[in-house]
Structure formats: C-alpha cells, structure tokens
C-alpha positions in Angstrom: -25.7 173.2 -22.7 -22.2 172.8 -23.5 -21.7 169.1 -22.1 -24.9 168.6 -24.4 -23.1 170.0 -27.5 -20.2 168.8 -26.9 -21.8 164.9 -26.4 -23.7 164.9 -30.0 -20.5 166.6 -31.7 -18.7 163.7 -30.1 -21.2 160.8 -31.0 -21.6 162.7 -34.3 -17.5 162.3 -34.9 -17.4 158.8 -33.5 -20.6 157.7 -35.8 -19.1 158.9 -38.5 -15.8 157.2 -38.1 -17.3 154.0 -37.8 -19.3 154.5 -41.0 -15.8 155.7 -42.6 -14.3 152.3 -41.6 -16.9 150.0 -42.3 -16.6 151.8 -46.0 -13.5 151.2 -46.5 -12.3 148.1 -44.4 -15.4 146.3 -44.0 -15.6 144.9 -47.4 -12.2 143.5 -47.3 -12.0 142.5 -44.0 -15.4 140.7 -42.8 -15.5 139.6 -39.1 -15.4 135.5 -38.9 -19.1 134.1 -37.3 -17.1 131.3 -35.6 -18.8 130.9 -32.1 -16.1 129.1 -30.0 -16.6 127.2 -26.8 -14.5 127.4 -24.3 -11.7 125.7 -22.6 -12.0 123.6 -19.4 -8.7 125.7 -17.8 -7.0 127.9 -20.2 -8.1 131.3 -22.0 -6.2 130.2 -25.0 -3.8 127.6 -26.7 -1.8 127.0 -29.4 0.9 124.0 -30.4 4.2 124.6 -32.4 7.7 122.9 -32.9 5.5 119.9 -34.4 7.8 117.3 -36.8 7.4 113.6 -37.2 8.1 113.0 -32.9 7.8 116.3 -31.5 5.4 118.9 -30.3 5.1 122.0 -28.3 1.9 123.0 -26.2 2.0 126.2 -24.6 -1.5 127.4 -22.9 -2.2 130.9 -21.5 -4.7 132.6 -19.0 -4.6 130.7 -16.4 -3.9 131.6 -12.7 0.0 132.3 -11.8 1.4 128.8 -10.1 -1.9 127.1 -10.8 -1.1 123.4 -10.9 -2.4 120.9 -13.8 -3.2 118.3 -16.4 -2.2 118.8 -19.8 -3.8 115.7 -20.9 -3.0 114.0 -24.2 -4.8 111.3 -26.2 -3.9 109.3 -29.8 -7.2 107.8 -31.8 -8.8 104.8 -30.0 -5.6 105.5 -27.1 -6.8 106.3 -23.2 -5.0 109.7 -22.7 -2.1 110.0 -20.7 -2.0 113.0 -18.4 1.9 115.1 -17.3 1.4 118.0 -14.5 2.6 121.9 -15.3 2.5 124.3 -13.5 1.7 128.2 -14.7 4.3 130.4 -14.7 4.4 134.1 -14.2 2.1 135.6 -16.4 -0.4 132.9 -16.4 1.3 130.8 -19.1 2.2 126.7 -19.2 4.0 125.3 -21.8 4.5 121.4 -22.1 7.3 119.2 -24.7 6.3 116.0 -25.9 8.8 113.7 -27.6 8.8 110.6 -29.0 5.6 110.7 -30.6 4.4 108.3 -33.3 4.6 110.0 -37.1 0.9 111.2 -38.6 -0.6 110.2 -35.5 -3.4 112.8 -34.6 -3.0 113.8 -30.8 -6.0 115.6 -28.7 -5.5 117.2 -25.8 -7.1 119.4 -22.9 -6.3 121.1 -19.5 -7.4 119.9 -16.3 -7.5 120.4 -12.8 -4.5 118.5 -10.3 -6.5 114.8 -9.7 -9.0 115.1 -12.0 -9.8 111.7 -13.8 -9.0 111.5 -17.7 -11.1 113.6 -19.2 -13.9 112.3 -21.8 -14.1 116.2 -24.1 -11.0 117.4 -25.4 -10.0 120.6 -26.2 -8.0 121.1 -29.1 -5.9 118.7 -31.3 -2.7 118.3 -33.8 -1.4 115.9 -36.3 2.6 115.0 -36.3 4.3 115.1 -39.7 5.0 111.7 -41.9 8.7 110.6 -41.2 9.4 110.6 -44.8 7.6 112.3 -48.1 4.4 113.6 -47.8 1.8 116.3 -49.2 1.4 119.8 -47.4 -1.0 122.4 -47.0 0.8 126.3 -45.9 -0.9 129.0 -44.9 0.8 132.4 -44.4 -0.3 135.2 -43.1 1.0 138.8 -41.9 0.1 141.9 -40.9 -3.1 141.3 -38.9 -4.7 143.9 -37.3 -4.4 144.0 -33.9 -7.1 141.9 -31.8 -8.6 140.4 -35.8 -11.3 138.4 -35.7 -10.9 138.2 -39.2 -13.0 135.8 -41.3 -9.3 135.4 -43.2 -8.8 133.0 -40.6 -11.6 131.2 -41.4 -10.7 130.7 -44.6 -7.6 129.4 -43.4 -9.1 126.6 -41.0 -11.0 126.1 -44.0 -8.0 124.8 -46.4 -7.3 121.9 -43.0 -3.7 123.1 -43.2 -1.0 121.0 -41.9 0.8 124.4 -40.9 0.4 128.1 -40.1 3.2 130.3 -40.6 3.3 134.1 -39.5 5.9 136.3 -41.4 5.8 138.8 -39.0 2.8 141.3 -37.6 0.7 139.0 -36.2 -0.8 142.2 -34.3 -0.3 146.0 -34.7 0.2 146.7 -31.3 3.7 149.0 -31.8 4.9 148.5 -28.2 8.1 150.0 -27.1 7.1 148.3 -23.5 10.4 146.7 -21.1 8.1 144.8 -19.7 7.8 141.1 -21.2 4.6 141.2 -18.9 3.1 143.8 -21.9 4.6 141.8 -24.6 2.4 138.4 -23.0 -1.0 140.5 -22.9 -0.6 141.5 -26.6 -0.3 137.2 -27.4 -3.2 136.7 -25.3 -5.3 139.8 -27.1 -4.8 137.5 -30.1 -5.5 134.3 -29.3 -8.8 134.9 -27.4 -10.4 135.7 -30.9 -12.4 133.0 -32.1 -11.6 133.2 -35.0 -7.8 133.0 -34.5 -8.2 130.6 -31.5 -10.3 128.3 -33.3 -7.5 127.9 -36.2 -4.8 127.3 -33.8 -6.0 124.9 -31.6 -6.2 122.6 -34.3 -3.2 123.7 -36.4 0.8 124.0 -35.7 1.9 127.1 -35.6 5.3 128.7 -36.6 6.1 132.4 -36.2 8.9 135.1 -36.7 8.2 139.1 -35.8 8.7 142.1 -37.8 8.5 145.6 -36.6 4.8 146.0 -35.2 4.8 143.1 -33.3 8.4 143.3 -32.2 8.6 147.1 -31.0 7.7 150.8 -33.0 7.1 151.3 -36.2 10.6 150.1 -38.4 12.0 148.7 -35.3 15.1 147.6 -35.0 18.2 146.4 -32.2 17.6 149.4 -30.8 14.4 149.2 -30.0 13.7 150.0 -26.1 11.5 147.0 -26.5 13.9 144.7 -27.7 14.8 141.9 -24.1 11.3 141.9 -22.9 9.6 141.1 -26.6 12.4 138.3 -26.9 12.0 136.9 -23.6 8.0 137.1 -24.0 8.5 135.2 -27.3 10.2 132.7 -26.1 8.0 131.7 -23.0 4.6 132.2 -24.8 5.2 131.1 -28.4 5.9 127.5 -29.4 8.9 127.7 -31.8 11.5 125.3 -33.4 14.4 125.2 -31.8 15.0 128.5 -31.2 18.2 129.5 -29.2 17.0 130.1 -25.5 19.4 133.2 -25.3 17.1 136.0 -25.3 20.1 138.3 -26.6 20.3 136.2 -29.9 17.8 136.4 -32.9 14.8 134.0 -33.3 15.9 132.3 -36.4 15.4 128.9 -36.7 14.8 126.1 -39.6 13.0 122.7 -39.5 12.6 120.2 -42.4 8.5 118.5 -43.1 9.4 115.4 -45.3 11.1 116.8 -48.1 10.7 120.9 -48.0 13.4 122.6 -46.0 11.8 125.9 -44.3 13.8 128.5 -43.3 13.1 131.9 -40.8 15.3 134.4 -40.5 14.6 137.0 -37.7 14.8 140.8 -39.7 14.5 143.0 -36.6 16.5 142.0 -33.6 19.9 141.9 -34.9 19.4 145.0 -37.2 21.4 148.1 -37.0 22.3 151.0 -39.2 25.1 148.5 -41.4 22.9 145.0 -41.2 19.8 143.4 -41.3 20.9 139.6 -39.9 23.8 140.5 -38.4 27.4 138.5 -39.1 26.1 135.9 -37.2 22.4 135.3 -39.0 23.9 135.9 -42.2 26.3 132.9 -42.1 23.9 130.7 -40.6 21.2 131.6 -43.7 23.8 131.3 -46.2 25.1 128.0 -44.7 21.2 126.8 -44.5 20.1 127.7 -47.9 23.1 126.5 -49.7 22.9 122.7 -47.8 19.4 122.4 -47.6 19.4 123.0 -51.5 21.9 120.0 -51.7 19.4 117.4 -49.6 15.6 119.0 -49.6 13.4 119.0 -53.0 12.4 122.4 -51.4 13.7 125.0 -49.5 11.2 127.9 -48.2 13.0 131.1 -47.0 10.3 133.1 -44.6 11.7 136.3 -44.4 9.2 138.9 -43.4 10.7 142.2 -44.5 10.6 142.3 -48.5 13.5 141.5 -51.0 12.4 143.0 -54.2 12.4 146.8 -53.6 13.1 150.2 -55.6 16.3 151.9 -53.7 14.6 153.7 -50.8 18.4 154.5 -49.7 20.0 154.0 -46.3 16.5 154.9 -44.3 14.5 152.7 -46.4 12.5 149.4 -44.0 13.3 147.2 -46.8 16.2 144.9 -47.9 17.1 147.9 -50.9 18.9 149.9 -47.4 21.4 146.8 -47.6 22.3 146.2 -50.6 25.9 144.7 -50.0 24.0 142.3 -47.7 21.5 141.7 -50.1 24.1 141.0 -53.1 26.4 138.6 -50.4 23.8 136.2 -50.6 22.3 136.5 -53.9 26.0 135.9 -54.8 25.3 132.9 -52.3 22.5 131.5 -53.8 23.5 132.2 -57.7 27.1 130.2 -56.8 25.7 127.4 -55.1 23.6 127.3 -58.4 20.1 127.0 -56.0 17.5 127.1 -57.9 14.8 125.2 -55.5 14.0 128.2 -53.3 11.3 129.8 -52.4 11.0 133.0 -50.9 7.9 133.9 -48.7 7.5 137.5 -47.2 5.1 140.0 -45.6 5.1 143.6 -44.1 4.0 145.0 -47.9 -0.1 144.8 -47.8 -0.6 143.3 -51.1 -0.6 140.0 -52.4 2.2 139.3 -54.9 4.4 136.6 -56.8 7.7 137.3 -58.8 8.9 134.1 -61.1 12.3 135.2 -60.2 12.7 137.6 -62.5 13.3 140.6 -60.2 14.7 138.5 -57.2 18.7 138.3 -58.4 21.0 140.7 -56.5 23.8 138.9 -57.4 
C-alpha cells in the first residue's frame, strides 16, 4: 500500500510539474518539427573558422581511431576526398585552405575506400574577398539539450553566420575531465533542430559561465583545463591560440565588418575580467579595426551596461576601472563604428549608446 501511495503521489508531482512548465515555458519556447536525416558516419557536424579561403570541419560521434573520408565538393566539381582519423572521444576535425571566395562547398563522411559519394551531407559557403552583404544570428543562453524552434527561425533568415555569446547549454559542469566537457557538445548538436542549422551554417562561439564551469564561473573554476582543451578539439574556431592555459579570444574580418570575441570567464579573477593580457589585445583590436573596417562588432557575452552590483556582482559594473580603461580607449581613439553584442541577461535589448560610455 505504501509503494502504491507513494507511486500516484509521485506521478501526481511529476504531472504536475510538467503542466507547470508547459505553462510557463511552452509558449515561449515551442519545440522545432524539423525531422533530420541522418549522417552516413558521424552523429553530428558543424564548420567554423570560414573566410574568403578557409574553413574548419570538425565531426563528432564516431568510433575512437575510426579511419575516413571527409569528402568535399564545389557546384558542378567532382568531390575531392582527404582521410582523418577520430581522435579520442570520437571527434575528427579537418582544415581546408585555399578555397575559392563565395564558392558553396558540400561535404559528407565516408568510409576508408569508398568511391565519391553521390548524397552529401551538409554544406557551407566561403565569404566574398572583398565587400559584401551579411546575415548574423546570435544567440545565448540555450537551454541545455534545445530543440528549440528558435533555431528554426534562425535556419530560416539563410544566415551567412552563427555566433554564440556564450551558454550554448546549461549544463554547469565543474567536470576535470575534457571527456565530460565533449559529451555536453555532442548533447547539443544531436538536436535536430540545432544540427540542421549548423550543418549548413558557419559557426563561431565564445563561453560564459554555464557552458564554461558553475554558475558565475571564473579562473578558478575546477573546470577550467578540461573545458578549454574540450573547446579547442571539438569547436571550430578562428584562430584561437592552441595553449589551453590562454583565453579563447580571437577576431576575424567578413569583407568590411571587423568582429571581435573576447573570452569573459577564463582569465577572470577577483581584480579582472580579461586579464592584462586580453585587455591590451581588445583595446589594440578595437582601436585599429576602427581605423580600416566600416564596422567593428565586439561579442562580449557578459553585459556592459549594469547598475553597480559591487565587487560580487557577474557583470562588467564589479570592474569598473577595467570597464572605464577602455571606454577611455574607445572615447580617445574617437570610435564611433562599434557595435557591442552580448548575452547571459534573458531579455532582448538595444541601447543607442546612450548608457554604454564608462569613460
């Protein structure tokens, strides 16, 4: 009789949750329909470090030292096939350079001696070399393992470029082990819905806290080697130093827009945000890229404009003589085509500058 109790009171609790959430999230955060086929090898895929000649494919969930195809075809070319070979964690990741500008490039996994395939699995267009229009999306603060219809939406805009500020799952690990770190990536990128934009869409990405270690993370986060070492053999980035000790920062140009990522978490400590280091190299960034882009977009994921939560606060208002060195920066150099793009907030927001000068 108890077990019997005990099950309905437990069903009763867990129906009632669900009803709860559906209440209150459901409306705002419908589940995408997409129905996506799968892959001849790989679990998931996803391409990065993509400019006018270059491109990053790094594919996941296949068999530890499984030997391969990574195949790889223009419009109206034959495809040309390279081997990899998965590493530990069941991830391969392939460079290409030399590629022709606004080319659009298909490509799919195969087996060791298979012929050239006829289906392809995914695809992704290089960048002009030279002016050109662009579509952004940004996005932060997913929930962990979305299947959002947000992503839809996305796909739905045929953006030239994805660009996480941070969060791109909720997953709080405080994990050593970059093996923990891997299985979080590939939670995300089995979703269809997620999957289905990145297959066909570059991707580039810098962490904030959730998706880096705890809750407000920061250098000394237990998590802090094996996320950076996970990051940089699963996620396709632009040139990011390979020194899993130094931050993930890293900048790239797309015809005439400068955009700029600055890595808030793994250099933070009690006195600094971007440390000496990431400081100079943002203020160096931003005040030449002003001089020789028509654009500059600064992705920083941990929000600028905030009331003064004091020294505990997770915002950019706990360093304020940070904050003021390079609004000072910016205001001198006389900057005034930047662009500022954050996340970790849940809302949607825009500020004409108004309430963004700390100098």
């Amino acid at each position: 009789v108890l077990a019997l109790v005990t099950g309905v009171l437990m069903s009763g609790t867990w129906v009632g949750a669900q009803a709860v959430h559906a209440a209150f999230f459901g409306p705002t955060h419908p589940e995408s329909a997409v129905v996506l086929e799968d892959m001849d090898e790989a679990a998931w895929v996803w391409t990065g470090g993509v400019d006018a000649g270059n491109a990053t494919i790094v594919a996941g969930g296949l068999d530890d030292d499984e030997e391969l195809i990574l195949w790889l075809a223009a419009d109206g070319e034959a495809p040309a096939g390279v081997p990899i070979t998965a590493g530990d964690n069941g991830i391969a990741r392939h460079s290409w350079a030399d590629l022709e500008p606004s080319t659009t490039y298909r490509y799919v996994i195969g087996e060791a001696g298979q012929r050239p395939p006829q289906a392809f699995d995914g695809s992704f267009t290089t960048f002009a070399d030279g002016p050109q229009d662009l579509v952004v999306v940004f996005g932060s603060c997913a929930r962990t393992g979305s299947n959002g219809a947000v992503f839809d939406a996305m796909a739905g805009e045929d953006p030239d470029l994805y660009i996480g500020v941070g969060d791109l799952h909720y997953s709080n690990l405080s994990s050593a082990a970059p093996s923990d770190h891997m299985a979080e990536y590939h939670r995300m990128l089995v979703q269809p819905a997620q999957a289905q934009l990145f297959r066909t869409t570059p991707f580039a990405y810098v962490w904030d806290d959730h998706d880096f270690g705890p809750n407000d993370a920061d250098s000394t986060s237990p998590s802090r080697l094996a996320v950076s070492l996970a990051y940089r053999r699963a996620v396709p980035a632009y040139d990011v130093d390979p020194d899993p000790e130094s931050s993930i920062a890293q900048a790239f140009s797309l015809g005439r827009v400068r955009f700029v990522m600055t890595d808030t978490r793994s250099m933070r400590t009690d006195a600094t945000m971007l440390g000496e280091a990431q400081e100079r190299w943002l203020i160096d960034e931003l005040t030449t890229s002003s001089q020789t882009h028509a654009l500059i977009v600064w992705v920083n994921p941990t929000p600028w404009i905030a009331n003064d939560g004091g020294a505990g606060a997770d915002d950019w208002s706990a360093y304020p003589e940070e904050r003021r060195r390079i609004a000072d920066a910016i205001a001198g150099a006389g900057i005034e085509n930047l662009v500022m793009v954050s996340g970790d907030a849940h809302m949607v927001a825009i500020d004409d500058g108004t309430n963004t000068d700390f100098s």
